[in-house]
ROMARTOR-197208 format. One line per field, with one value per residue (C-alpha): residue number from 1; residue in one letter; x, z, y. Coordinates in steps of 0.5 Angstrom, whole numbers, plus 2048, in hexadecimal, padded with zeros to 3 digits. Each point is the difference from the previous one (the first is absolute). Layout:
k [NUM:...]
r [a:...]
X [X:...]
Z [Z:...]
Y [Y:...]
This chain:
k [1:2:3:4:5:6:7:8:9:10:11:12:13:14:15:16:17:18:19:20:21:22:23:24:25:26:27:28:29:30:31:32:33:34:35:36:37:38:39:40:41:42:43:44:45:46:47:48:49:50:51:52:53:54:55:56:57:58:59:60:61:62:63:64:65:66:67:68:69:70:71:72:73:74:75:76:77:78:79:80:81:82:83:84:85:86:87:88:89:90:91:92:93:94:95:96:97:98:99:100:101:102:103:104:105:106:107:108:109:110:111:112:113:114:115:116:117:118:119:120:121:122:123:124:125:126:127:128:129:130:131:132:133:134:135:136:137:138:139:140:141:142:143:144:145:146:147:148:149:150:151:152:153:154:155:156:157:158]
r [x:x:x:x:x:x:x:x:x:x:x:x:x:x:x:x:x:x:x:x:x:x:x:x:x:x:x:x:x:x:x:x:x:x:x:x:x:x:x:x:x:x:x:x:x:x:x:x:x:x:x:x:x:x:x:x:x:x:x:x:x:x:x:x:x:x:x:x:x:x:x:x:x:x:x:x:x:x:x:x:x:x:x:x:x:x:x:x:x:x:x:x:x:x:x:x:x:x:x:x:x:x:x:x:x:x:x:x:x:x:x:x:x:x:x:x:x:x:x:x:x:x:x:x:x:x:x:x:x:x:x:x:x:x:x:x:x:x:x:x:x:x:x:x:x:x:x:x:x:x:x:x:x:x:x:x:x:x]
X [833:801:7F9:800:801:7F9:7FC:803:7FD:7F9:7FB:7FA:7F8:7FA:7FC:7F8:7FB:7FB:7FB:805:806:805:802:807:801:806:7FF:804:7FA:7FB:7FF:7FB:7FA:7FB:7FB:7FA:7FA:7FA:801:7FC:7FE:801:7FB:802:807:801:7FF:806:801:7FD:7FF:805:801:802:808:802:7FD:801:7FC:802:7FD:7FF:802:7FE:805:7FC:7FA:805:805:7F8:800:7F9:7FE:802:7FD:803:802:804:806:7FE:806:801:808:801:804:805:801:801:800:7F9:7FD:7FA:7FE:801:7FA:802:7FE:806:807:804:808:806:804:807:802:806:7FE:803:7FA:7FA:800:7FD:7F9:7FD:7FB:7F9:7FA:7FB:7FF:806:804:807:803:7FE:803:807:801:7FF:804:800:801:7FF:7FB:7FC:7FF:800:7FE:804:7FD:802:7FA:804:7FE:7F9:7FD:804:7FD:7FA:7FA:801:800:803:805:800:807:804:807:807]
Z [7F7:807:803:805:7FA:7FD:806:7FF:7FA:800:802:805:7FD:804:7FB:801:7FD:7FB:7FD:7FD:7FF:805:800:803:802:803:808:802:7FF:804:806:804:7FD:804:7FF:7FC:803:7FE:7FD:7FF:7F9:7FC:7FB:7F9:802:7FA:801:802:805:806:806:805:806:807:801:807:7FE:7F8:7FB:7FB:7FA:7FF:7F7:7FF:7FC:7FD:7FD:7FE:7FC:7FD:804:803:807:804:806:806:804:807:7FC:7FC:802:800:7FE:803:7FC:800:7F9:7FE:808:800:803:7FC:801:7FA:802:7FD:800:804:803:7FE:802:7FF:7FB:7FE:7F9:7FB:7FB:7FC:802:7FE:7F9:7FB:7FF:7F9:7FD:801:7FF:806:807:803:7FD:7FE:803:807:7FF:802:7FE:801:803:800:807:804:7FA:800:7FC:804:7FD:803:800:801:804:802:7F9:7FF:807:7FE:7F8:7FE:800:807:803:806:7FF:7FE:7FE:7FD:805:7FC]
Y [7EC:801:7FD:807:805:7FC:802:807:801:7FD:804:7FE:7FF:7FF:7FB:7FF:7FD:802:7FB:7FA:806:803:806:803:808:803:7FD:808:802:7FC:803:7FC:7F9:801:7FA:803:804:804:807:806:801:807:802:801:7FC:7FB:7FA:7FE:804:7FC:806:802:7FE:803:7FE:803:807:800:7FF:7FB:7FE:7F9:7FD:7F9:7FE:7FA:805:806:7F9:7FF:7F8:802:800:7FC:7FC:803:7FA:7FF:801:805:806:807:803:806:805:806:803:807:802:7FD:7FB:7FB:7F9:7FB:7F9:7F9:7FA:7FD:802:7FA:803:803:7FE:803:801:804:804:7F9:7FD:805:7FE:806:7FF:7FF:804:7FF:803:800:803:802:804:7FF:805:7FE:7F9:7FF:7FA:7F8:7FB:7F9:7FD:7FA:7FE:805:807:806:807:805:806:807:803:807:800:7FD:804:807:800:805:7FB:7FD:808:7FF:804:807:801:7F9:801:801]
């Protein structure tokens, strides 16, 4: 195979840390990270859902991913990070522990996951890829901040 076709046909993540796991999300919906800050709480919002904050003008709810997968809270450190998102013409913003890089994968090398019982739901999982040893859990956050518990998005986008 020639090395450029290979290039052709991976697909870029972005990978983060949360607890002793990383995870990866399609980086084409990353718009911005942004190093954590405050935000402002809204009554009666699951406990996942942090607040908003003010982004330029928008307001932006805020999901900490380790909360919403059932790691528990988090110690919000210097390295503490929040992913800013474009999904379903929406703009959200994602807290984890830790961006770690962005990795370029082909569908070859995101592997189906087994099926386990648990906080995230397999349907929001694409995948997992061993690389560099390590395992990344590719997620398929369109799906995750679109389905009905996040309540973020009032329509899922066809």
């Amino acid at each position: 195979m020639n090395p450029n076709e290979s290039r052709v046909n991976r697909d870029e993540y972005l990978s983060f840390r949360l607890g002793t796991e990383e995870y990866a999300i399609d980086i084409l919906q990353v718009r911005e990270i942004r190093a954590h800050e405050p935000v402002t709480r809204i009554a009666n919002a699951p406990a996942f859902i942090k607040g908003v904050i003010n982004l330029r003008g928008s307001i932006v709810p805020i999901v900490d991913m380790r909360l919403k997968f059932g790691l528990g809270e988090a110690d919000y450190d210097r390295f503490t990070v929040v992913i800013i998102l474009n999904i379903a013409k929406r703009v959200m913003g994602i807290v984890v522990d830790a961006v770690c890089d962005v990795v370029a994968l082909s569908a070859e090398e995101v592997r189906p996951a087994p099926v386990l019982g648990g906080a995230i739901e397999s349907g929001f999982i694409r995948g997992l890829a061993p690389i560099d040893g390590r395992m990344l859990i590719v997620v398929d956050i369109a799906r995750l901040m679109t389905s009905r518990d996040m309540a973020l998005v009032e329509e899922v986008a066809a």
